[in-house]
C-alpha positions as CSV (number, residue, x, y, z in Angstrom):
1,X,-39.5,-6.9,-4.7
2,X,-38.4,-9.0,-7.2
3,X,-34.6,-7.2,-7.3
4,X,-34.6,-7.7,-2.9
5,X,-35.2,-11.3,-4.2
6,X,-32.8,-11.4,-6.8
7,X,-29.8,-10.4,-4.0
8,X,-31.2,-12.0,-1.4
9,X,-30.5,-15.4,-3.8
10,X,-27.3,-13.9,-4.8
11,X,-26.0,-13.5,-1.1
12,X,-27.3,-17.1,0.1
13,X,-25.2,-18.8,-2.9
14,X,-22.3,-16.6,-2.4
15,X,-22.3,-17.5,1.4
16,X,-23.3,-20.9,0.4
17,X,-20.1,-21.3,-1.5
18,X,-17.7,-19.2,1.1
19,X,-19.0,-22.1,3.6
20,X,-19.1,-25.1,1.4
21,X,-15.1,-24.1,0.5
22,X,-14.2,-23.6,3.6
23,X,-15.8,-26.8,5.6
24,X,-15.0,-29.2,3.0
25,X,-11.1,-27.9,3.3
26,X,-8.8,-30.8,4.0
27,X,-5.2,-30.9,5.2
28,X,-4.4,-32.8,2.0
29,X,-5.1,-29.6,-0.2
30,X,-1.9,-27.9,1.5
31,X,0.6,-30.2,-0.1
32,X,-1.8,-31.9,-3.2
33,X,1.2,-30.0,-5.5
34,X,4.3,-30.9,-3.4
35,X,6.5,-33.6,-4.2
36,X,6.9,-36.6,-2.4
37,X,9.9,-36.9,0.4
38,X,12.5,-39.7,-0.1
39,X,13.1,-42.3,2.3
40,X,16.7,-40.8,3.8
41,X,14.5,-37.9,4.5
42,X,11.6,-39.1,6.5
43,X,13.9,-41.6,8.5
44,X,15.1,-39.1,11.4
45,X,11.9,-37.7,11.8
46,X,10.3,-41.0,13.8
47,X,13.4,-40.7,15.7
48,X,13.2,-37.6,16.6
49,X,10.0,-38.4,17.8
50,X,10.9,-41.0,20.0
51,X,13.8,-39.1,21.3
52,X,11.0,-36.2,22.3
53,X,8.9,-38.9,23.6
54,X,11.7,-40.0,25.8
55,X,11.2,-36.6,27.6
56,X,8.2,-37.7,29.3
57,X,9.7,-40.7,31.2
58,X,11.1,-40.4,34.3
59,X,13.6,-43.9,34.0
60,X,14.2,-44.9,30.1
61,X,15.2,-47.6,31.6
62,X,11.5,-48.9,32.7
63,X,9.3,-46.5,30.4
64,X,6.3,-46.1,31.2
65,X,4.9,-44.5,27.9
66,X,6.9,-46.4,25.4
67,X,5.9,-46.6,21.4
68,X,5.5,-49.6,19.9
69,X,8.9,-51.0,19.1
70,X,10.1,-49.3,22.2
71,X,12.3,-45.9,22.2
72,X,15.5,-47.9,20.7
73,X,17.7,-45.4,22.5
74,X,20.7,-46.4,24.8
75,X,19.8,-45.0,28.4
76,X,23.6,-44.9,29.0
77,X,23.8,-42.1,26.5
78,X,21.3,-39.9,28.4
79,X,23.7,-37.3,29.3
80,X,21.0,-34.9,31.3
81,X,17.1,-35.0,31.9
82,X,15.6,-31.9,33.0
83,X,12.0,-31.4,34.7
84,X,9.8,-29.2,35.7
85,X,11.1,-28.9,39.4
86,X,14.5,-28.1,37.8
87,X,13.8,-25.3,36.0
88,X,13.4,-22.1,37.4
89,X,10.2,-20.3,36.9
90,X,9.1,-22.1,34.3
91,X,11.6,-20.5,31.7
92,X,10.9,-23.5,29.6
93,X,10.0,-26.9,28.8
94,X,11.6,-30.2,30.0
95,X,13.9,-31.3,27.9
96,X,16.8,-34.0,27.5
97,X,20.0,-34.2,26.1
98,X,21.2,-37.4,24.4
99,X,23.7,-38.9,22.6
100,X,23.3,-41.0,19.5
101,X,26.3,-42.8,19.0
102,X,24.6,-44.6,16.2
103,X,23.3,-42.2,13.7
104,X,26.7,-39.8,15.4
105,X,24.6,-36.7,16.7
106,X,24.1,-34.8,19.4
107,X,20.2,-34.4,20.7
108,X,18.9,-31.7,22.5
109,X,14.8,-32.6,22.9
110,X,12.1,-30.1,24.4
111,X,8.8,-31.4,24.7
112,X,5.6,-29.7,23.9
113,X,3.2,-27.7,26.3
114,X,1.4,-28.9,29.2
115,X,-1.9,-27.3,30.0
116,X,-1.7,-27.7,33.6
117,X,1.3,-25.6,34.0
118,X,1.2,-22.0,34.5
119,X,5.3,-22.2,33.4
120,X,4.1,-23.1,29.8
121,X,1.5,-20.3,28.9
122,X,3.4,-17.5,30.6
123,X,5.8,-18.7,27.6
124,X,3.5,-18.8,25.3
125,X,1.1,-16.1,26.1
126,X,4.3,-13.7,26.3
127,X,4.1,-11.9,22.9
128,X,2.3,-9.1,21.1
129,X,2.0,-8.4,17.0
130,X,5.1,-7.0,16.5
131,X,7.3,-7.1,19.4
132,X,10.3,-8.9,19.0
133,X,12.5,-7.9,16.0
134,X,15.5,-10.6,15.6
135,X,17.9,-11.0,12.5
136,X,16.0,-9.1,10.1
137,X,12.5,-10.2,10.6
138,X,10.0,-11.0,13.7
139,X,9.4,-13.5,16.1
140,X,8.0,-14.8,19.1
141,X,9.2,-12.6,22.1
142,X,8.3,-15.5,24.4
143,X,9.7,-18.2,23.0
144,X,12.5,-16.3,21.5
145,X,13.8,-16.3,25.9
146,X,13.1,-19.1,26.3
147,X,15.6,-20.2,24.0
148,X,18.2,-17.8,24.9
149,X,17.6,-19.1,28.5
150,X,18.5,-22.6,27.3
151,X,21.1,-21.8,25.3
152,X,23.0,-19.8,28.5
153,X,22.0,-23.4,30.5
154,X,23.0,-25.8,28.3
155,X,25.4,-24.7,25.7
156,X,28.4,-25.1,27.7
157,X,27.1,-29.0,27.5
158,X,26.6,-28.7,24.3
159,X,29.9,-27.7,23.2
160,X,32.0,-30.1,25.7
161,X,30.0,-33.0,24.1
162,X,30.8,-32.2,20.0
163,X,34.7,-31.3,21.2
164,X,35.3,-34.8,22.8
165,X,32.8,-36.9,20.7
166,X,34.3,-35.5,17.6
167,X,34.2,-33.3,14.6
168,X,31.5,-36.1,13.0
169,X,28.8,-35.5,15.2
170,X,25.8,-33.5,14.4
171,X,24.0,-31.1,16.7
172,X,20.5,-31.6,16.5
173,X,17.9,-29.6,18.1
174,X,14.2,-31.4,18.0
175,X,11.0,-30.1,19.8
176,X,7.4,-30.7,20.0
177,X,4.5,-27.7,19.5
178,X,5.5,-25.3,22.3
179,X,9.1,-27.0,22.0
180,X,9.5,-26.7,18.6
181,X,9.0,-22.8,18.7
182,X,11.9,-23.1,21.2
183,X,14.2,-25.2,19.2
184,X,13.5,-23.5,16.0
185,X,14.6,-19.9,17.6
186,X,17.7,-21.7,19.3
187,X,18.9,-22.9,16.3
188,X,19.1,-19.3,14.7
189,X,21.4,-18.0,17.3
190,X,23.4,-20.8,17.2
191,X,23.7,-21.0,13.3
192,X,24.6,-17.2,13.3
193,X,27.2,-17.7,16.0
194,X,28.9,-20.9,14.9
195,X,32.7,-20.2,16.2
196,X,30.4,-20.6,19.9
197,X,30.7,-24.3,19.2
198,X,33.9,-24.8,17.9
199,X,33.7,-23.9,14.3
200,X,31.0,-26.5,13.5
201,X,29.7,-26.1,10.0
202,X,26.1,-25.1,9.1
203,X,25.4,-28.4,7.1
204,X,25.9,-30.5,10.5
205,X,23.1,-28.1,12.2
206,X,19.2,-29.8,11.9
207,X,16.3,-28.8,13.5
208,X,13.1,-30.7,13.4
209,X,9.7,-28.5,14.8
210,X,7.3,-31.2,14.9
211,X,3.4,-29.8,15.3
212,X,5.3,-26.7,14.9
213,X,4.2,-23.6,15.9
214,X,4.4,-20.1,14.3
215,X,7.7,-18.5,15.7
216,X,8.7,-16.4,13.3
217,X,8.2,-13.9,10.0
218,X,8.0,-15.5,6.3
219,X,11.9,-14.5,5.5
220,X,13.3,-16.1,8.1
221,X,11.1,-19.4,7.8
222,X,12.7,-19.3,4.3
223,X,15.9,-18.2,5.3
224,X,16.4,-21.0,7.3
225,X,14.5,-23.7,5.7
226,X,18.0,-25.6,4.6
227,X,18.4,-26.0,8.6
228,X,14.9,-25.9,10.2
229,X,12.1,-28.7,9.3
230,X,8.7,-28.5,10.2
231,X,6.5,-32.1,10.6
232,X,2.8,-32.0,10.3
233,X,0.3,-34.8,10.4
234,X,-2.5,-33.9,8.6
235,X,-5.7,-32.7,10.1
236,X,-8.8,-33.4,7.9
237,X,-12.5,-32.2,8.0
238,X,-15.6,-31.9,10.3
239,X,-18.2,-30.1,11.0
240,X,-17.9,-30.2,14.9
241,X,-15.2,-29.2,17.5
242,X,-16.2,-31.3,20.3
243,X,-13.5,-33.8,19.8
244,X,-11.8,-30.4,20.7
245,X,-13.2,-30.0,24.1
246,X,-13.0,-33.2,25.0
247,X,-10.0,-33.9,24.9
248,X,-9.2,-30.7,26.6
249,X,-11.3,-31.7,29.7
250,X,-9.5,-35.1,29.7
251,X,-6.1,-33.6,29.2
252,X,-6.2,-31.2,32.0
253,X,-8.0,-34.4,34.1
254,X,-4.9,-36.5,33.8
255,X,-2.0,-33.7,33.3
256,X,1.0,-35.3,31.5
257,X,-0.5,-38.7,30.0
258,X,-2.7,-36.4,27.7
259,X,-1.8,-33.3,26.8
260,X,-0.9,-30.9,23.5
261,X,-4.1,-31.1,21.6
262,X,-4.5,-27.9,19.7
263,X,-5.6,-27.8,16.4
264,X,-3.4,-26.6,13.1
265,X,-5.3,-23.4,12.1
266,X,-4.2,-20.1,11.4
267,X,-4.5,-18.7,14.8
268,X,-1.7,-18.2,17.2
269,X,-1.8,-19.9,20.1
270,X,-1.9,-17.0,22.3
271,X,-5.1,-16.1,21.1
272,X,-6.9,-19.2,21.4
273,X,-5.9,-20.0,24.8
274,X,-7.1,-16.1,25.7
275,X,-10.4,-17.5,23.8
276,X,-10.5,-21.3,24.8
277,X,-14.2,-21.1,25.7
278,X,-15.4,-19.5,22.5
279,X,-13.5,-21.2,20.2
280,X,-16.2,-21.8,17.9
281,X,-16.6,-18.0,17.7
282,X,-13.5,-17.1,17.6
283,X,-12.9,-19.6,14.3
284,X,-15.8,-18.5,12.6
285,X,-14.6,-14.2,12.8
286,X,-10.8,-15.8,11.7
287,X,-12.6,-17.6,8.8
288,X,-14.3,-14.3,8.2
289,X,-11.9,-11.9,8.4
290,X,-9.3,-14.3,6.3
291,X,-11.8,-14.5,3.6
292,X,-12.0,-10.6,3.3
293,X,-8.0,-10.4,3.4
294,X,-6.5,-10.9,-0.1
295,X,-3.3,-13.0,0.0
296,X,-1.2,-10.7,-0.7
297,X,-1.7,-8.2,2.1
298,X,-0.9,-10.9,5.0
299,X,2.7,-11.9,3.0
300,X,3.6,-8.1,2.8
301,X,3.0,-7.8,6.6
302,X,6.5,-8.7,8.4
303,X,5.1,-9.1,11.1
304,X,2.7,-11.7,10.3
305,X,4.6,-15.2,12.0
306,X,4.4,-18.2,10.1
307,X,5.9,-22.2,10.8
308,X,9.3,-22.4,10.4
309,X,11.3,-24.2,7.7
310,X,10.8,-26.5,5.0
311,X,7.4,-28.3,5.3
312,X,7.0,-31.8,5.7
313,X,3.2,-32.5,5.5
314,X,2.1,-36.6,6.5
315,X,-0.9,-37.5,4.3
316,X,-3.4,-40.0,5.7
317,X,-7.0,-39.0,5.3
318,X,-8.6,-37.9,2.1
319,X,-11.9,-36.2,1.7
320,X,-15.2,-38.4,2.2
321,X,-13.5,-41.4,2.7
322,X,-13.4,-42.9,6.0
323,X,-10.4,-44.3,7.8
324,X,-6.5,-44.2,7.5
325,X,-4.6,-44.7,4.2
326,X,-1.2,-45.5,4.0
327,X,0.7,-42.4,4.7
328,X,2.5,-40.4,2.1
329,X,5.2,-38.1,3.3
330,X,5.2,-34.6,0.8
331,X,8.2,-31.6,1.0
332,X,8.5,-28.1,-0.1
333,X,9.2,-24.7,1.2
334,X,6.2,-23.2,0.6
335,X,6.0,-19.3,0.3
336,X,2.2,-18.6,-0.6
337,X,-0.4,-21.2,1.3
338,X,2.3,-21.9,3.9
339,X,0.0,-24.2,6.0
340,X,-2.9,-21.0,6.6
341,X,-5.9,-22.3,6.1
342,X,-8.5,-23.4,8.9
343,X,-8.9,-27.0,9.3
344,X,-12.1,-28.2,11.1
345,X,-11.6,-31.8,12.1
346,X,-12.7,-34.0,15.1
347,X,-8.8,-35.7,14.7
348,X,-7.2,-32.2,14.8
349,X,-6.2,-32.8,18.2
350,X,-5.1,-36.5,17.7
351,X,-3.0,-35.3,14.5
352,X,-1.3,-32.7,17.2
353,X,-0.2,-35.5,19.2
354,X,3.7,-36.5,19.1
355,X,2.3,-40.1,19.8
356,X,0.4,-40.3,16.2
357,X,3.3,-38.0,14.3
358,X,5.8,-41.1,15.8
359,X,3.2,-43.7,14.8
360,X,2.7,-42.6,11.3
361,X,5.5,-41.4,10.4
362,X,7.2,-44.7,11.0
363,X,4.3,-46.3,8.9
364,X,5.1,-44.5,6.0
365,X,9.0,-44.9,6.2
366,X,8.4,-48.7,6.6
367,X,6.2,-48.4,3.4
368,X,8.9,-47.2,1.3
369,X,11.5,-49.5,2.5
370,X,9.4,-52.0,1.7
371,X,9.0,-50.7,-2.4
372,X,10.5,-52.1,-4.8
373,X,13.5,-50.4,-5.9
374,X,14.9,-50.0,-9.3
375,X,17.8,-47.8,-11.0
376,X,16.4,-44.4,-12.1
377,X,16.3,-44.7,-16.2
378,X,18.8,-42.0,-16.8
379,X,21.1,-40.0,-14.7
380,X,19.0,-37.5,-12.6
381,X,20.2,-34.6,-10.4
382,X,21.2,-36.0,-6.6
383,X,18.7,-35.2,-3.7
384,X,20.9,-33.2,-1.6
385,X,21.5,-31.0,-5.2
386,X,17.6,-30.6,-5.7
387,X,17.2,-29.8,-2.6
388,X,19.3,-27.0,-2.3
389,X,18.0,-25.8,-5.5
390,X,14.3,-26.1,-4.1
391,X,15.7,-23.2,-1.0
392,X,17.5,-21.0,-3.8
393,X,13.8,-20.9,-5.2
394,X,11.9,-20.5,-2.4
395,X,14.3,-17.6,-1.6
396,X,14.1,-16.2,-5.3
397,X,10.1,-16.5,-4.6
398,X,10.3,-14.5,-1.3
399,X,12.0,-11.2,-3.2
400,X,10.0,-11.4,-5.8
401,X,6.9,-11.6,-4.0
402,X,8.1,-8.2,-2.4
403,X,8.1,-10.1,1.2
404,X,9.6,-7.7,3.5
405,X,14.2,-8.4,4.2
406,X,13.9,-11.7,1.8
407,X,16.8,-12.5,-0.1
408,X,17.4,-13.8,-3.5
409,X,20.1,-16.2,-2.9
410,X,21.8,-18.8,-0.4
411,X,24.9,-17.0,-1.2
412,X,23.1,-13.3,0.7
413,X,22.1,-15.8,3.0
414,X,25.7,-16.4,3.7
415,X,26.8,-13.4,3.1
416,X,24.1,-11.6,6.1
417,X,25.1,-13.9,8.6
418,X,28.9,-13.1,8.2
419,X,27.7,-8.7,8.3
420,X,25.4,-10.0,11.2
421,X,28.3,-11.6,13.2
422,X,30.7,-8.7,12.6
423,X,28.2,-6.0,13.4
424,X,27.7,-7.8,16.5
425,X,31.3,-7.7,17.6
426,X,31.9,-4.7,16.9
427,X,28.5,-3.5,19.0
428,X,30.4,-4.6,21.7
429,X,30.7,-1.0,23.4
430,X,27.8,0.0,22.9
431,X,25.6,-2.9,24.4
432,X,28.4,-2.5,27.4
433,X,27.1,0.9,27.8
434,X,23.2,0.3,27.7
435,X,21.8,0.1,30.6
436,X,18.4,-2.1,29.6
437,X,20.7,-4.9,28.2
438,X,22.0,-7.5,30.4
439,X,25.9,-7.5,31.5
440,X,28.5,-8.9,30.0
441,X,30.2,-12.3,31.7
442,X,33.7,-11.8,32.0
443,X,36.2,-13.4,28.9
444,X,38.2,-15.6,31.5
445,X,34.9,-17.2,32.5
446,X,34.6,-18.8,29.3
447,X,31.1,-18.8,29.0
448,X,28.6,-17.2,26.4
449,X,26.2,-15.0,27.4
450,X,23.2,-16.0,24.9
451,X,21.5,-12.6,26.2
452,X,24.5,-10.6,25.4
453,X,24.6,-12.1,21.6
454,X,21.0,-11.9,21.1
455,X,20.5,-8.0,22.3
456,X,23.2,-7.4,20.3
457,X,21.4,-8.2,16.9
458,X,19.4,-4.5,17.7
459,X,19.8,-1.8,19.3
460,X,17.0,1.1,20.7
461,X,15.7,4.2,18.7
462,X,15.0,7.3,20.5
463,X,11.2,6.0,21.1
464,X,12.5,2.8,22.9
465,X,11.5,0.7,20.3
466,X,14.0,-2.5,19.1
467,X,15.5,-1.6,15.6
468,X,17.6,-3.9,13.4
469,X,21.0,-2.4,13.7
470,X,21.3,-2.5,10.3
471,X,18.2,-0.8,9.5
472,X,19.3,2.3,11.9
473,X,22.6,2.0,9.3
474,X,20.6,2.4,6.3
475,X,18.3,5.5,7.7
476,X,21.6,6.8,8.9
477,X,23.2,7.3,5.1
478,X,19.9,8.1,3.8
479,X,19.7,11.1,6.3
């Protein structure tokens, strides 16, 4: 009796502690080691915003939604606006293409999903654990077309605008939640396939996932964390979810005034929305079957799909304090604890919000404006130096963490996409001859066909399954 006693004690502390840990889990604890983001950093980001913002308005010209301080962007340079009713089948979210003469880029801006259109979770419910192979890892099959789709829309735009504004424009690509899956994915054909776009070089390529959502393997969220950047506001903690479901109900009461509250968990989308009314269930087996997983199991499976980038976390809450702080903006490219845990919090779905990610972001770049500056007391390394030293690490991290195609150095990284863009070409023939591929536009069109570049990154084994050309290589000289 007494031993029954004795483990009955033991299992009530140990579940005591499991739940203790796990509901007094902040957002801060993510980046509480990270370094803190400069000032030339955080200052596209509330632009971006704005410029994502800008989606939802019918006339810039008379918003209706505006940000405090108004969208500061030129409605003159609003080259196209594309909405729902424009786009066929829902392939994708609206987005907008805009010139900043200013700042001398090139925007292209998808907002986030709307949970009253069917369009938006056909995209988002369009993947399964494993499907979609791409350039050496996995990723979203859903979003992953509707990129490509965009791309074969718009990138004839695209490259008409950076050959008359000039080789000193930037292409940006920005997107919100379902967005930034998009934009993420589109910028990893178009940084493989950089002679599309008349030679531009990598370094003027950005892409900023805000509320981003988990597109695609660890690798290539490190691979492509010197182009890609992910912006999260922090969620912090609660006991309840009913902040959840409430603004759910009022979301899908009003449409497109409210809408992309999800919370930053773990969990892909797709499997929430197929669980929406037994969310609190469905948390509580994640938190139960993440607890059981050791850490190193989930960064050994490839197929496992993670936020893209380097991370820029906005810190604003802390724990058992009320209210707002000033926000601190924090950077890394996080390998382990790359943004997994579970966060319970009755702001979760505020914190998803473009409107607060604007709001603070702005806050906190205003903040360190306003601090006193002084010179540094000896000569340190540049920013754009450290940061480029932070990516060789994260990469060095990857491989020796054995995660699955990482490479050690930017210079592989270089190196793969040039073997990645010759293998292409020269698969050519075979893609002609493959029935299950899309065809071919004609060379006197002069147009790229996205699909056509994209299929031809893998090819089919005898099972029908999508292999990594490469990979078929490799078993080929080992046979």
């Amino acid at each position: 009796m007494s031993v029954a006693c004795g483990l009955e004690c033991v299992v009530c502390l140990g579940c005591s502690r499991w739940a203790w840990k796990r509901l007094t889990y902040v957002g801060a604890y993510d980046s509480e080691t990270w370094p803190p983001a400069s000032s030339e950093e955080i200052e596209p980001i509330p632009r971006i915003c704005r410029a994502i913002l800008a989606v939802y308005e019918e006339d810039l010209s008379h918003p209706l939604y505006a940000p405090a301080g108004g969208y500061r962007m030129d409605p003159a340079d609003v080259v196209k606006r594309v909405p729902y009713d424009k786009i066929p089948d829902g392939r994708c979210p609206p987005y907008l293409i805009y010139v900043d003469r200013e700042h001398k880029e090139v925007i292209l801006a998808v907002r986030g999903l709307n949970l009253v259109r069917e369009g938006d979770y056909k995209v988002l419910l369009d993947n399964r654990l494993g499907q979609q192979m791409f350039d050496g890892g996995y990723v979203h099959h859903g979003l992953l077309q509707a990129a490509t789709w965009l791309l074969n829309r718009e990138s004839d735009t695209l490259r008409r605008l950076l050959r008359e504004l000039g080789p000193q424009y930037n292409l940006v690509f920005a997107g919100h939640s379902l967005g930034s899956g998009i934009v993420a994915l589109m910028t990893i054909i178009v940084v493989n396939h950089l002679d599309r776009f008349g030679g531009i070089s990598r370094s003027q390529i950005r892409c900023y996932a805000l509320a981003p959502a988990r597109c695609m393997s660890l690798n290539l969220a490190v691979k492509y964390a010197d182009v890609i950047n992910s912006v999260i506001l922090q969620a912090s903690v609660c006991l309840w979810c009913l902040s959840y479901f409430f603004n759910l109900i009022l979301s899908l009461a009003i449409g497109d005034l409210v809408d992309d509250f999800l919370p930053r968990t773990a969990t892909p989308l797709e499997y929430i929305f197929s669980s929406i009314f037994c969310l609190p269930c469905l948390l509580f087996l994640i938190c139960m079957r993440d607890t059981f997983i050791p850490e190193k199991r989930k960064l050994n499976d490839p197929r496992r799909l993670y936020a893209p980038g380097r991370m820029y976390h906005i810190v604003e809450r802390k724990f058992c304090r009320c209210g707002r702080y000033p926000p601190v903006v924090k950077t890394a490219i996080p390998v382990e604890g790359r943004f997994e845990h579970i966060v319970l919090s009755c702001s979760a779905t505020s914190d998803h919000g473009i409107v607060w990610i604007e709001r603070e972001a702005q806050k906190a770049l205003d903040l360190l404006k306003e601090e006193p500056t002084s010179p540094p007391p000896q000569q340190q390394m540049s920013r754009k130096q450290s940061l480029e030293m932070e990516h060789k690490d994260a990469l060095e991290r990857a491989v020796s963490l054995n995660i699955a195609h990482a490479l050690a150095t930017t210079e592989e990284v270089s190196a793969t996409g040039e073997d990645s863009k010759s293998s292409i070409d020269a698969a050519a023939p075979e893609v002609l001859q493959d029935p299950t591929l899309p065809s071919i536009s004609s060379k006197s069109s002069g147009r790229t066909n996205w699909d056509e570049l994209v299929d031809r990154l893998f090819t089919r084994n005898e099972s029908g399954h999508l292999v990594l050309k490469k990979e078929v290589l490799n078993i080929d000289d080992g046979t």
